[in-house]
PAZAPA-4460 file (N, C-alpha, C; in steps of 0.05 Angstrom, whole numbers, plus 32768, in hexadecimal, padded with zeros to 4 digits):
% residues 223
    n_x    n_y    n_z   ca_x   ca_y   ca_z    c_x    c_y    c_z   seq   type   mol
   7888   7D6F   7611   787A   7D73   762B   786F   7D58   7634     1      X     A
   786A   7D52   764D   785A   7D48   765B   7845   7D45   7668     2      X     A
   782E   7D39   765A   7819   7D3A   7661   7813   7D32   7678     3      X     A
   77FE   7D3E   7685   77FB   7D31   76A0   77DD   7D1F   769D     4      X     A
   77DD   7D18   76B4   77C4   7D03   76B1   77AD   7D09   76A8     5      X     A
   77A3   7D23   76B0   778C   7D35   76B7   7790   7D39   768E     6      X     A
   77A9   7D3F   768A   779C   7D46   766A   7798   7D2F   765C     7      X     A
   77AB   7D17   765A   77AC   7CFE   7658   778A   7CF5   7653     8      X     A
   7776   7CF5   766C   775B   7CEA   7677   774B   7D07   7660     9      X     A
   7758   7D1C   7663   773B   7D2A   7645   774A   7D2F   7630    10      X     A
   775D   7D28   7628   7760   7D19   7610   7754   7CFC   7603    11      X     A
   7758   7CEF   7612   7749   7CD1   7611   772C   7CD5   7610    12      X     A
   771C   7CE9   761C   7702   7CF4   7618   76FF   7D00   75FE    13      X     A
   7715   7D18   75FE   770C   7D23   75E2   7708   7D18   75C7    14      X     A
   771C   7CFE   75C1   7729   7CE9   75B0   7700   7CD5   75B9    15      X     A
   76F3   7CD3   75C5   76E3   7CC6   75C6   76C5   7CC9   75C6    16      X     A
   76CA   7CE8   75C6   76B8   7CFF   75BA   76BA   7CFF   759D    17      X     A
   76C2   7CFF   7591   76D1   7CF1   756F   76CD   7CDC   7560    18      X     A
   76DD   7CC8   7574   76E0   7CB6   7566   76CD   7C9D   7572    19      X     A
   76C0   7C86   7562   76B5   7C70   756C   76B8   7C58   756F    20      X     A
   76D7   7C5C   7572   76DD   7C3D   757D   76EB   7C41   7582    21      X     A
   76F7   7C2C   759B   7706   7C27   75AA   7729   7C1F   75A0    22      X     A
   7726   7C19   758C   774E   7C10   7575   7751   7C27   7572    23      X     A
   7734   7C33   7561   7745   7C55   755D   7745   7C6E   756F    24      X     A
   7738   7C6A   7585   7742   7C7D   759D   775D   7C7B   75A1    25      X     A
   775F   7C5C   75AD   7775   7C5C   75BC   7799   7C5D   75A1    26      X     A
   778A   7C53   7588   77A4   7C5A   7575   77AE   7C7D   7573    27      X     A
   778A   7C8B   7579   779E   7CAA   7571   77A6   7CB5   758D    28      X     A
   7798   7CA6   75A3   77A0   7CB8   75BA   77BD   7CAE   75B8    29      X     A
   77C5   7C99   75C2   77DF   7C87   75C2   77FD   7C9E   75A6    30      X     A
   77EF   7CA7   7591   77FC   7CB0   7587   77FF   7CCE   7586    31      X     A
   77E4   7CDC   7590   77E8   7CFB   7597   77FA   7CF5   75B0    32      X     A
   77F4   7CEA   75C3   780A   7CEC   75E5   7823   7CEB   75DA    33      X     A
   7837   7CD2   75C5   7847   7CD2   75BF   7852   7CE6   75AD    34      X     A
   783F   7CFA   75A1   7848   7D1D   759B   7848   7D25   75A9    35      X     A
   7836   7D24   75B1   7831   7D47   75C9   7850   7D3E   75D5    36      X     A
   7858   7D2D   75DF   786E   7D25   75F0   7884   7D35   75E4    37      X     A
   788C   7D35   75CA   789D   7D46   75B0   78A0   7D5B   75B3    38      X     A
   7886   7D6D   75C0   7880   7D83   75BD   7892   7D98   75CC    39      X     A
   7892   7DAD   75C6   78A5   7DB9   75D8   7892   7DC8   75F1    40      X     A
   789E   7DD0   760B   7888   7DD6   761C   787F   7DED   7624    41      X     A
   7881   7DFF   760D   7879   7E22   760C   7864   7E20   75FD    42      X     A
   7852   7E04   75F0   7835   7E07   75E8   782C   7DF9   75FE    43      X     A
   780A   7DFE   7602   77F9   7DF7   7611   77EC   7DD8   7602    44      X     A
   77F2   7DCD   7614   77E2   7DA5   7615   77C8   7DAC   75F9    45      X     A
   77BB   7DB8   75FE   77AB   7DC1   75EC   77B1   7DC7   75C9    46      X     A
   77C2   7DD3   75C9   77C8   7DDB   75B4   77D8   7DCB   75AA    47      X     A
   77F4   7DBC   75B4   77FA   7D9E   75AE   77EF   7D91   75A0    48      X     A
   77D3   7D8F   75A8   77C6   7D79   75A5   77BA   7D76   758B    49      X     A
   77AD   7D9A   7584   77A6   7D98   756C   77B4   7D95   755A    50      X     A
   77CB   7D9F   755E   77DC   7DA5   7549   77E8   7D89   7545    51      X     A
   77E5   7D77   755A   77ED   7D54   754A   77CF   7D49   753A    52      X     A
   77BA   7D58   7548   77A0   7D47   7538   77A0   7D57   751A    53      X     A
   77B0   7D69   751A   77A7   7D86   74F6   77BC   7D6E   74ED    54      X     A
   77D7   7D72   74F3   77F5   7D6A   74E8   77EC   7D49   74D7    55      X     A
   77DD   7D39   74EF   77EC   7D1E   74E9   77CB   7D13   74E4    56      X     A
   77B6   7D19   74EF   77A7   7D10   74E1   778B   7D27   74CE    57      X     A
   7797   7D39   74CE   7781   7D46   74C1   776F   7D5D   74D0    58      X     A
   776E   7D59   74DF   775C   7D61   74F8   773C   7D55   74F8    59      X     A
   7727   7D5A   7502   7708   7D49   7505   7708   7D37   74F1    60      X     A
   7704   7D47   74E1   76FB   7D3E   74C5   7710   7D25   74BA    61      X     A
   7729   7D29   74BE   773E   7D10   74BC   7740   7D0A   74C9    62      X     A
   773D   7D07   74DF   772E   7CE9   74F6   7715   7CDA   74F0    63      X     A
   7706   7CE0   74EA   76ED   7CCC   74E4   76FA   7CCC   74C4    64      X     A
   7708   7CCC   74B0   7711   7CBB   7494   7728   7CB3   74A2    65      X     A
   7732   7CAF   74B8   773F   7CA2   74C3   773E   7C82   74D7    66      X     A
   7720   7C84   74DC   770E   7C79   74EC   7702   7C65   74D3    67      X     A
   76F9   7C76   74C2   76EB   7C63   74A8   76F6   7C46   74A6    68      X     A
   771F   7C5B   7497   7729   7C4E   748B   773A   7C31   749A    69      X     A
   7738   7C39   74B2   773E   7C25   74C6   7729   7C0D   74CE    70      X     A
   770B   7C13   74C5   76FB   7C04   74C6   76F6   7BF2   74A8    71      X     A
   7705   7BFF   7492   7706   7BEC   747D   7719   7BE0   7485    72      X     A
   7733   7BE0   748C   7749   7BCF   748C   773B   7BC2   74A3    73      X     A
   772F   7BCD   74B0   7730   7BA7   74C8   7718   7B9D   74B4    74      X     A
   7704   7B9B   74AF   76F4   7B8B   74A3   76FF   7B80   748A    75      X     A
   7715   7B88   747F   7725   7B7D   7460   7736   7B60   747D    76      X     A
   773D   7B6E   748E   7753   7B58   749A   7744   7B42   74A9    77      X     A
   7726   7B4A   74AF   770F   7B37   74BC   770B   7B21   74A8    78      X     A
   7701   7B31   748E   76FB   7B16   747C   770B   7B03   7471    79      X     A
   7727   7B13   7471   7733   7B0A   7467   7741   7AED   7478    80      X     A
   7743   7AF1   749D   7747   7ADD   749E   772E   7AC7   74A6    81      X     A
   7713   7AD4   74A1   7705   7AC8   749C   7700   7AAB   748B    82      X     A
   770A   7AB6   746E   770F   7AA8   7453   7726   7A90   7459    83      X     A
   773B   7A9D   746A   7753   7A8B   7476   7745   7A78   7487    84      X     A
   773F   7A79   7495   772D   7A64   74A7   771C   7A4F   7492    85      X     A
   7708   7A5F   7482   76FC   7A51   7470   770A   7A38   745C    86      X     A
   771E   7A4C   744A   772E   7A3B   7447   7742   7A24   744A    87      X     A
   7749   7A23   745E   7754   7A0D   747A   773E   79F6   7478    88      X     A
   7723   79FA   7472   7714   79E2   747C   770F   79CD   7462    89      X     A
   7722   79D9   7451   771E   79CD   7433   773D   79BD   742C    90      X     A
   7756   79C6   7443   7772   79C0   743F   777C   79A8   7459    91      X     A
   7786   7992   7445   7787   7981   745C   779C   798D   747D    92      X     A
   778C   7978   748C   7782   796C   7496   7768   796A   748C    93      X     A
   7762   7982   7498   7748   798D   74A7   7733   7987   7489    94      X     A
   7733   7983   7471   7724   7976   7464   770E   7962   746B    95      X     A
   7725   7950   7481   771A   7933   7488   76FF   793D   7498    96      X     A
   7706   7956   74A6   76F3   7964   74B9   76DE   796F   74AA    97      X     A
   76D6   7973   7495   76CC   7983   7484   76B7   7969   7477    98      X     A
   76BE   7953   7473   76BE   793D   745E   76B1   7933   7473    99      X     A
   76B1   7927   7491   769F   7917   74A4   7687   792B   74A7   100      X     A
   768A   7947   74A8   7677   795C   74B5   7663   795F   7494   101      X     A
   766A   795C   7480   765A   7960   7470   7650   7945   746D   102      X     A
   7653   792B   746B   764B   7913   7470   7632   790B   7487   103      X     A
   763D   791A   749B   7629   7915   74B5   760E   792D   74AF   104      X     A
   7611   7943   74A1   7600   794F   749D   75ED   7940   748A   105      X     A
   75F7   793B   7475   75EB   7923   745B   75CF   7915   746D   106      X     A
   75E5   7908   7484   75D4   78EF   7483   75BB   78FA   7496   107      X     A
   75C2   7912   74AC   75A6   791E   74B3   7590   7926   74A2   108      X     A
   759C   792E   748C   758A   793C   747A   7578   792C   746F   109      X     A
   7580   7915   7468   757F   78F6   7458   7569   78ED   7465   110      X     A
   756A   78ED   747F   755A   78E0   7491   754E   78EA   74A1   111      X     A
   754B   7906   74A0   753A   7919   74B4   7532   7930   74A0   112      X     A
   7526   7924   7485   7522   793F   7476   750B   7955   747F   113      X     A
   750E   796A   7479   7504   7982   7489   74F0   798E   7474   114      X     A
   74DE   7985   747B   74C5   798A   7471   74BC   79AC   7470   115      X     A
   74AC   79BE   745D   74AB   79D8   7455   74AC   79E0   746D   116      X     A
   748F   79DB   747C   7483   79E1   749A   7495   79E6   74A7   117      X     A
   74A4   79CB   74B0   74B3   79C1   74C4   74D0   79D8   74BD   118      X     A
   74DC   79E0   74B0   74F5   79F2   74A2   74F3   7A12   74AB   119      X     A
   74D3   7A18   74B7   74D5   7A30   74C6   74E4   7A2F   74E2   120      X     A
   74E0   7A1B   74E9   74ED   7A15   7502   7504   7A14   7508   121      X     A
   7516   7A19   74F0   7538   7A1F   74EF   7536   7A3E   74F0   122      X     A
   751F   7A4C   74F4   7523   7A68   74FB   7532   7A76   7514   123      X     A
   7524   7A69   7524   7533   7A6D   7544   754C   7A5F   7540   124      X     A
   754F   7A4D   7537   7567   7A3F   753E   7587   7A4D   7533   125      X     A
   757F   7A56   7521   758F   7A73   7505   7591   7A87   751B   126      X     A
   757B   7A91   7526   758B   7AAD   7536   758A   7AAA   7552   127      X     A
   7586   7A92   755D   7594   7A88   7578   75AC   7A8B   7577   128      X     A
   75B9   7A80   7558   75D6   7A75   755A   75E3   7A8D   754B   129      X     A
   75D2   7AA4   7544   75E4   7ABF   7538   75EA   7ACB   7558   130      X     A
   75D2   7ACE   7567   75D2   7ADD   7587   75E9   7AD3   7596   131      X     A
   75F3   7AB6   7594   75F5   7AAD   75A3   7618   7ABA   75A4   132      X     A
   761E   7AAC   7592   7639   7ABA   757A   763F   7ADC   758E   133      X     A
   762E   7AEA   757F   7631   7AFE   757D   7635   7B0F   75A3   134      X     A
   7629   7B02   75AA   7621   7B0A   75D1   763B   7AFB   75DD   135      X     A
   763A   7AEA   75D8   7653   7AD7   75D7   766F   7AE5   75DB   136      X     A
   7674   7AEA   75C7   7687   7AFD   75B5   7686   7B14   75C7   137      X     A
   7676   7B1D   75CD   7671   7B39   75DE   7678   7B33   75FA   138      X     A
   7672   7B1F   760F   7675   7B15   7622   7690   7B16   7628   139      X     A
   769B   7B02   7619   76B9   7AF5   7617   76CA   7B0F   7614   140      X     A
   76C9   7B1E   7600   76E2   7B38   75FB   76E1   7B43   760C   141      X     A
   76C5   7B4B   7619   76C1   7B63   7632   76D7   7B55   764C   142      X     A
   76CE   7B3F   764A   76D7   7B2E   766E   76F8   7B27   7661   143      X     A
   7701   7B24   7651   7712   7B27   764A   772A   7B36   7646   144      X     A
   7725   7B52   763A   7729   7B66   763B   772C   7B7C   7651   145      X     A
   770E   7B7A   7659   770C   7B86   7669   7701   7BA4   7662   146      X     A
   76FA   7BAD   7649   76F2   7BBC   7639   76E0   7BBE   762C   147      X     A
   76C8   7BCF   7631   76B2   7BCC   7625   76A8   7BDE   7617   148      X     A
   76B9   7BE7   760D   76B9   7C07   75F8   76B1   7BF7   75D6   149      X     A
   76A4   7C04   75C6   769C   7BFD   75B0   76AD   7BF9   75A2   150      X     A
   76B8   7BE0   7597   76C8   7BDE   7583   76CE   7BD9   7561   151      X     A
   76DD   7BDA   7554   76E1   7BDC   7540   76D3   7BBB   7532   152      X     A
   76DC   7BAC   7544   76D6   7B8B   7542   76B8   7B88   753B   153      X     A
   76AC   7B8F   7556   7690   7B8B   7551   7687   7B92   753A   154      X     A
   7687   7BA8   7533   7686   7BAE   7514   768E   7B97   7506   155      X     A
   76A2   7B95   74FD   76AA   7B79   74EC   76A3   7B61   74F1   156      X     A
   769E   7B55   750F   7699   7B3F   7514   7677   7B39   7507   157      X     A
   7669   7B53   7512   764C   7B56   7509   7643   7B52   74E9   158      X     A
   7650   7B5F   74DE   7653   7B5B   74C7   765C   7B44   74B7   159      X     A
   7664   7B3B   74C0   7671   7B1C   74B2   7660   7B0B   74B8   160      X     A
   764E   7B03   74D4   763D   7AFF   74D9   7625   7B06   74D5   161      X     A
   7620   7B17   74D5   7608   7B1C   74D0   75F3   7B16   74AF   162      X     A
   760C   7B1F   74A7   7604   7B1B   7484   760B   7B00   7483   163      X     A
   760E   7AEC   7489   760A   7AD7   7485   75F3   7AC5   748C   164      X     A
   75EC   7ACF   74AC   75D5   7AC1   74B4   75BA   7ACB   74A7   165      X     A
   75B8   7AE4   74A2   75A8   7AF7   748F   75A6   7AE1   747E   166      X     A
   75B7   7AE2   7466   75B9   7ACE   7446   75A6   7AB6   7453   167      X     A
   75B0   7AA8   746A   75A3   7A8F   7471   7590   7A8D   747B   168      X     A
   7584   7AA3   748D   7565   7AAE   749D   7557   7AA9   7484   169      X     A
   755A   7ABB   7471   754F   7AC0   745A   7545   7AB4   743C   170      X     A
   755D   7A9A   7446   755D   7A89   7433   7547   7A70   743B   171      X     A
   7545   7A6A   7457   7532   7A56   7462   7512   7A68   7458   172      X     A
   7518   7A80   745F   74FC   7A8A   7461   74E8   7A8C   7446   173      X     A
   74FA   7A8F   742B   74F6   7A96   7414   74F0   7A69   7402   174      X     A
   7502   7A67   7412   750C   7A4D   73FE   74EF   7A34   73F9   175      X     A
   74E1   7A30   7416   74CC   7A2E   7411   74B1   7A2E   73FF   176      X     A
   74B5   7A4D   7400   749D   7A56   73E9   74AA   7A50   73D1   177      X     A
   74B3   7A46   73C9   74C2   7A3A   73AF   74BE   7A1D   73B0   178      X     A
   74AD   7A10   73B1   74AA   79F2   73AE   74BC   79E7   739F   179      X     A
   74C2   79EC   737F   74CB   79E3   7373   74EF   79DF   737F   180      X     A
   74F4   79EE   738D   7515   79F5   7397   7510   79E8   73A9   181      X     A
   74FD   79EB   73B5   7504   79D8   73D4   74FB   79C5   73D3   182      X     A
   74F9   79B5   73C0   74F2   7998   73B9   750D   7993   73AC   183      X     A
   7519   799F   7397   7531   7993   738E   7546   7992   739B   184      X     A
   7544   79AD   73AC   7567   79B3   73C2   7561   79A1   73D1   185      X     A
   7548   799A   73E3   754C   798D   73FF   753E   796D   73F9   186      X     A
   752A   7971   73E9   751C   794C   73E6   7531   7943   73D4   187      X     A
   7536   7949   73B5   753C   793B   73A7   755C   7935   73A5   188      X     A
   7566   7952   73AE   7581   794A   73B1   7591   795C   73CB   189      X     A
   758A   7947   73DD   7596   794C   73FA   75B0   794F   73F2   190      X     A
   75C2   794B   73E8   75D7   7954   73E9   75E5   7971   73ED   191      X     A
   75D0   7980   73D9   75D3   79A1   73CF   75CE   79AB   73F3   192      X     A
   75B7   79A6   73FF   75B7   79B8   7415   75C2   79A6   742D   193      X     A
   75D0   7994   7422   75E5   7987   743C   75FE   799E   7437   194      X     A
   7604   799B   7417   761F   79AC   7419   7619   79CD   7421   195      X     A
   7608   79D9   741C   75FA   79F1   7429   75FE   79F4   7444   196      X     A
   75F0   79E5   7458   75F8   79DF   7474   760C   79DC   747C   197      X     A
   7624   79C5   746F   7639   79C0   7472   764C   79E0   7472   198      X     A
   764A   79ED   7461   764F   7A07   745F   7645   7A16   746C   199      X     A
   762D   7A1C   747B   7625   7A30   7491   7637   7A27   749F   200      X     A
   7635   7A10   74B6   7648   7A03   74C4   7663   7A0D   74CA   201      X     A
   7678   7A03   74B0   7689   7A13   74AC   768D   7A32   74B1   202      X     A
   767E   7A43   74AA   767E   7A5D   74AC   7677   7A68   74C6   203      X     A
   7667   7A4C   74D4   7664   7A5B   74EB   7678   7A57   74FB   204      X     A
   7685   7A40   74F7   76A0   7A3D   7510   76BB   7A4D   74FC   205      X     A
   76AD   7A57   74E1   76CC   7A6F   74E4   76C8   7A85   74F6   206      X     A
   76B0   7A8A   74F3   76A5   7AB0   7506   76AC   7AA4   7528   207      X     A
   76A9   7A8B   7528   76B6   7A84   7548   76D3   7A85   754D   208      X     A
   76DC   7A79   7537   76FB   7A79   7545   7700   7A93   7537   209      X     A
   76F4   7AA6   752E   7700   7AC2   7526   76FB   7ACF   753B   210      X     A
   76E0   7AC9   7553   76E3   7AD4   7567   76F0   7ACC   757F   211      X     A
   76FA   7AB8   757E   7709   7AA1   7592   7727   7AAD   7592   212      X     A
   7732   7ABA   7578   774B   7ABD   7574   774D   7AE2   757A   213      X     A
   7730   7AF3   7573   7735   7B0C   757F   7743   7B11   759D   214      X     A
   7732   7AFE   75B0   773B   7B08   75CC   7752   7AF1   75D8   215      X     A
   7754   7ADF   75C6   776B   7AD0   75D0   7786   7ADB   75DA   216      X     A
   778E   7AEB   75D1   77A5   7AF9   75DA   779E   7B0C   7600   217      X     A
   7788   7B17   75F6   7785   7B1F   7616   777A   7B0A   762C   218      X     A
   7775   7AEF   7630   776C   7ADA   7632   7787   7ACF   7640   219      X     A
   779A   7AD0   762E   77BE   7ACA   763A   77C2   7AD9   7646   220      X     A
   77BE   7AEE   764D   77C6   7B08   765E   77B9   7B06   7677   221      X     A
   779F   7B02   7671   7791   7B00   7689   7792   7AD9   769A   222      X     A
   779A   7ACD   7693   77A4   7AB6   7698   77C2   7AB9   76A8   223      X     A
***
């Protein structure tokens, strides 16, 4: 059978009454239409429909372990090319890039050491640059896209981010009241929290070009 528009538009409702994101709406609507289409046309649009959501995914209840398991595989495929990015900044070339940027951090550190006091003041500057990321990211895909339905990404993007700037929020705020650590990491051997920085750094321009490369493809389209 042939759906018509009218069922098409509350199907796409019903599928969003369900489900909460936007990959997996449009993966099961995209694949119930392409049944229902199969179907022969002595059942009602209705009944089609369930009978592709019982058949192929379970029905309710195997849509959201459907929804889950689709949200582990993108966050296995987030970090993972996360780690790929990471990795890259350790394989030449881009070493050389790695090797000036940890150098130039050295010598700020060296020469602008950051006194207990003065080290709260990397507070704002930590979740300026998580907000910024993250709103960013939000801006760009929407105008991009053109879609502003909740996605599977944000989840993952949030997450990869977030637990990092967390570790580092957390680590300025704690590291302090430890005199003894924050005399050896940062007075006595600038090196340790050059390479620390040097590595935030890094991690932060992987979560960028991991969001630079999400909407890139719709970016060419819309170009």
């Amino acid at each position: 059978m042939k759906p018509t528009l009218q069922q098409e538009e509350i199907l796409k409702t019903y599928l969003s009454d369900i489900l909460k994101y936007k990959e997996t709406i449009d993966e099961v609507y995209d694949h119930v239409l392409s049944a229902v289409e199969n179907r022969a046309e002595n059942i009602s649009f209705q009944d089609a429909v369930n009978q592709v959501l019982n058949n192929d995914f379970g029905g309710g209840k195997g849509l959201s372990k459907f929804e889950k398991q689709y949200l582990k595989d993108a966050s296995r495929v987030g970090f993972s090319k996360l780690f790929k990015y990471l990795k890259e900044n350790f394989q030449f070339p881009n070493i050389l890039f790695t090797s000036l940027l940890f150098f130039a951090t050295f010598l700020i550190v060296k020469h602008f050491t950051v006194s207990i006091f003065q080290s709260h003041y990397i507070y704002p500057i930590i979740i300026g640059l998580y907000l910024t990321i993250i709103l960013a990211r939000k801006f760009f895909v929407g105008y991009f896209t053109g879609d502003k339905r909740k996605s599977i990404n944000d989840i993952v993007i949030g997450n990869i981010s977030y637990g990092f700037f967390y570790i580092a929020f957390m680590s300025i705020l704690i590291l302090p009241s430890k005199l003894k650590i924050f005399q050896f990491v940062v007075i006595d051997y600038p090196m340790i929290i050059s390479g620390v920085l040097t590595f935030y750094l890094l991690y932060t321009f992987a979560i960028i070009k991991l969001c630079i490369n999400e909407f890139q493809p719709y970016r060419m389209n819309k170009i």
